[in-house]
N, C-alpha and C positions, 0 to 999 in steps of 0.2 A: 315386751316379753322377749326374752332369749331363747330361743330354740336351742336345744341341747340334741335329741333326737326328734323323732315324729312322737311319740309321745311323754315325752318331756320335755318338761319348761323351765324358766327361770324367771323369776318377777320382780324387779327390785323394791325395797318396802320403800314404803313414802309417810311421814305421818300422820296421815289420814290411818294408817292403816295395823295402829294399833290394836286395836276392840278384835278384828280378825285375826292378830298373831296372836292375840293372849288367849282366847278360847282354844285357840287349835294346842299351842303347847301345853294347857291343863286336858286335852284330849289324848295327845301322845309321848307328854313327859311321862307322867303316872304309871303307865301298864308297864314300863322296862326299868324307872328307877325310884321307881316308891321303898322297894326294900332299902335303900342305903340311907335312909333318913328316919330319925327320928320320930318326924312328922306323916312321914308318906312322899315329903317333897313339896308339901304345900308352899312354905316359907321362900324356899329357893327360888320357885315361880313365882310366887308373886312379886319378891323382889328384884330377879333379874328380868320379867317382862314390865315392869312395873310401867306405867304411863315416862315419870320423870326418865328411868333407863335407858327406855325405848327411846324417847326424842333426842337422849343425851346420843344414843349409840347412832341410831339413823340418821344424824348431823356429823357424826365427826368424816371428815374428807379422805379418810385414810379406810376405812369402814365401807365393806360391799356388804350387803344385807340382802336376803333373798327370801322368800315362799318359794318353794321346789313344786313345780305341777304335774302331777304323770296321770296322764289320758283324762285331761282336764280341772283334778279336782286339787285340792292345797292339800300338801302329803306331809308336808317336813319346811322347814329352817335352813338356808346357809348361810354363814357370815364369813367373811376372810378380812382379816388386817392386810395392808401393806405396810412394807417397810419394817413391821413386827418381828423383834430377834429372841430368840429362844438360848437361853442362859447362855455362853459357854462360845457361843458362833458371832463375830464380829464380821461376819460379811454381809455387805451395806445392801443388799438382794434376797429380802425371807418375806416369805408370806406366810400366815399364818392362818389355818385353817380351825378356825376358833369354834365355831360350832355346826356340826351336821348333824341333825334331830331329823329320822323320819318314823312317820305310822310304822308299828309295827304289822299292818296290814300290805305295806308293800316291803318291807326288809325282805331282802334273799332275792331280789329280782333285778339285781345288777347297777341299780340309781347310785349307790354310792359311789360303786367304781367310775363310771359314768361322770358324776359331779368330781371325782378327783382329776379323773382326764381332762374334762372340761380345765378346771382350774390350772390346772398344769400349761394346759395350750395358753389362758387367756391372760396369766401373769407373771409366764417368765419371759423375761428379755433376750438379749440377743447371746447374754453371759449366761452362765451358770446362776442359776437358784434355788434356794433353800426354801424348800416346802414343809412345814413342821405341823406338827399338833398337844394336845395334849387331853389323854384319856386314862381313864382308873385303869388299874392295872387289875384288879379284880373284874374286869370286863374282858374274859378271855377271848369272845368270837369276835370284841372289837379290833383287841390286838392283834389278833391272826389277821383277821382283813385286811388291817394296814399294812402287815408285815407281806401280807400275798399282793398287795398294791406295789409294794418295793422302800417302804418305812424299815428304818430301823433303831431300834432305843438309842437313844442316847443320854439320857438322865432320870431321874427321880425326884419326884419329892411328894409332901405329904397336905394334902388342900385343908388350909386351915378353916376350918367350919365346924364349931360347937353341936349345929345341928343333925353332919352327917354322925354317921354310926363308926367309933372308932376301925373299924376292921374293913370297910371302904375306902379309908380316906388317902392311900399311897395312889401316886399318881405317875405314870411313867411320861416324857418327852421322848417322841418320834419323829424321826426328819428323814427326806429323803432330797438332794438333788438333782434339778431338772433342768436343763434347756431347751430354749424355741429350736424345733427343729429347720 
């Protein structure tokens, strides 16, 4: 485990540890973005936690994958790519903060800024790096966070999935950079 503070952790998944991510993300995907799908979101989860998914994503060597633990218990998701560039930026230095899922039982209590600082310290080099993501832009208090983190747009585009609910589906890219202090 990686200690982030005293009570937060970091776990890297292993695939044993499948059956434990896919219950928690049908626990905390649901209550924040059932409304933007058709379904509720059921389809999305299933196929992006999917047994095949999971083994393909927790293999690939580029790919950090996390269970987030605050004051013990499995709260949320983090993945980050290396090397992963965001349209438009050709510098050989981005990481990509591909998904941070937590309960909405802990949102507002500072983890996320936390795992951005964490990230920041643990994969930028001794250059300049590009720390990017990508989130709906119909998710205003996500945008504001990033933007209060020190993100800033830098593109658009529209996630193609039949399933979500057309007026969801615009997707902003946010990037900021960082270097090892």
């Amino acid at each position: 485990m990686e200690r982030i503070t005293s009570d937060l952790m970091l776990s890297p998944l292993q695939p044993k540890d499948h059956g434990q991510l896919f219950i928690l993300m049908k626990q905390i995907y649901p209550p924040v973005y059932k409304h933007l799908w058709h379904d509720g979101g059921v389809a999305y989860v299933d196929s992006l936690y999917s047994k095949i998914n999971f083994e393909k994503e927790v293999s690939d060597p580029l790919s950090k994958y996390y269970f987030i633990f605050y004051m013990g218990m499995p709260v949320g998701i983090l993945r980050i790519l290396i090397n992963e560039r965001p349209p438009g930026i050709s510098s050989p230095d981005c990481i990509k903060l591909q998904r941070i899922y937590l309960a909405p039982s802990v949102q507002g209590k500072g983890i996320g800024k936390k795992l951005i600082q964490w990230a920041e310290k643990e994969f930028s080099h001794d250059k300049e790096t590009t720390l990017w993501l990508e989130t709906m832009s119909t998710q205003k208090a996500a945008v504001s966070f990033y933007e209060k983190t020190g993100f800033k747009i830098i593109g658009h585009f529209t996630f193609d999935s039949e399933s979500m609910k057309g007026q969801y589906r615009e997707m902003v890219i946010m990037a900021k950079n960082i270097a090892k202090e």
